[in-house]
C-alpha positions, -999 to 999 in steps of 0.1 A, spaced: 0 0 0 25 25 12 45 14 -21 16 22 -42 9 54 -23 45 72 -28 42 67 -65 23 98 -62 43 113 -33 12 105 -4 35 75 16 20 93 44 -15 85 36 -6 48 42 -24 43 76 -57 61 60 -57 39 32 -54 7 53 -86 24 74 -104 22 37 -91 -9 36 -101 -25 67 -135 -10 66 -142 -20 30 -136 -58 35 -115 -63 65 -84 -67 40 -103 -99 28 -115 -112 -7 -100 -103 -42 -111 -69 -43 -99 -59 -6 -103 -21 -17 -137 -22 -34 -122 -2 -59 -143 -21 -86 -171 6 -86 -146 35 -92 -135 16 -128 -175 18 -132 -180 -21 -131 -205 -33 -108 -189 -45 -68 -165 -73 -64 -157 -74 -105 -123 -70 -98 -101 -103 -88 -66 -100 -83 -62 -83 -51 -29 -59 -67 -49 -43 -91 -77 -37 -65 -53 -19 -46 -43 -1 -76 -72 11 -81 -83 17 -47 -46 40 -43 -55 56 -78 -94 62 -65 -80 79 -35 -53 100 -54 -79 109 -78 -103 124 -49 -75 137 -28 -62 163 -53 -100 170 -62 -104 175 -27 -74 196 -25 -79 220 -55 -120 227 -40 -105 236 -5 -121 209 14 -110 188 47 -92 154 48 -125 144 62 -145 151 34 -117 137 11 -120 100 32 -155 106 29 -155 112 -8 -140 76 -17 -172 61 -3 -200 89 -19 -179 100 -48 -163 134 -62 -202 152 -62 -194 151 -23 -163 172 -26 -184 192 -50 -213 193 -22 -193 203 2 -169 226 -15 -206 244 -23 -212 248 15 -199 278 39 -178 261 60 -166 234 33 -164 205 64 -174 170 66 -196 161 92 -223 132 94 -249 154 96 -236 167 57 -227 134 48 -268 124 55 -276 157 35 -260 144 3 -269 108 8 -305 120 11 -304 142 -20 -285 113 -41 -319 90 -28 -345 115 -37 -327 113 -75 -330 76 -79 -354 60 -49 -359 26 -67 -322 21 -65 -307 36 -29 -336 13 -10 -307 -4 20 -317 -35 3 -354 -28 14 -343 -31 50 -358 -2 69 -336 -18 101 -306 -7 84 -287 17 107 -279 38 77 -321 39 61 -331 65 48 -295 78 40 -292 46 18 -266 63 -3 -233 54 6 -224 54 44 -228 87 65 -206 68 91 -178 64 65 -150 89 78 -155 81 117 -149 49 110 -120 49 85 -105 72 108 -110 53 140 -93 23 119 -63 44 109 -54 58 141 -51 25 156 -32 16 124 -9 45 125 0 39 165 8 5 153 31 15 122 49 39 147 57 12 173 73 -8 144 
């Protein structure tokens, strides 16, 4: 990962990109970033776990200088590889330009109201994340929970 990550000078992004990485699948399967989406093929179409975290890297990259160039937060940038580059858009369009839940809910609920038959939670109205079934509003707390446990760990070592 870090490997991948200093081909475009961001080593120091490694212990966020293992966060993705854990959250996403745990660092299991073939596609351990869940990158296929951001190729626009449909989940889990990529199987050679490398070029899924090629792709993840080159996903993050991608949002991260977006992210950079509209003036948003790190936050918002973690939060982007979940929801997409219209949430750096979103909330490079708001006053304070920061990520918080309560934003992240906002632009899930506008990306439902444009296509309800498809954002649905799998039908499950139990699911902690219904009616915000686009994307996960949880996304950065958790990535970032992940990689500060990560990064304490890559220091010890």
């Amino acid at each position: 990962m870090k490997t991948e990550l200093e081909k475009y000078n961001l080593g120091e992004k490694t212990a966020i990109l293992l966060g993705i990485m854990y959250h996403e699948s745990r660092g299991e399967g073939n596609d351990p970033m869940q990158s296929s989406e951001s190729l626009g093929l449909k989940p889990n179409e990529i199987q050679e776990i490398n070029l899924s975290i090629k792709q993840g890297v080159k996903h993050f990259v991608q949002m991260y200088r977006y992210g950079e160039e509209k003036g948003v937060s790190m936050d918002t940038i973690i939060q982007s590889y979940n929801m997409g580059p219209g949430y750096i858009d979103f909330i490079a369009n708001q006053e304070a330009k920061q990520h918080s839940e309560d934003t992240a809910k906002q632009f899930s609920k506008l990306k439902v109201d444009q296509n309800p038959a498809t954002y649905t939670c799998g039908g499950n109205k139990q699911n902690f994340r219904y009616p915000y079934c686009y994307g996960d509003f949880t996304y950065t707390t958790k990535v970032n929970e992940k990689a500060k446990l990560i990064e304490e760990r890559l220091q010890k070592n």
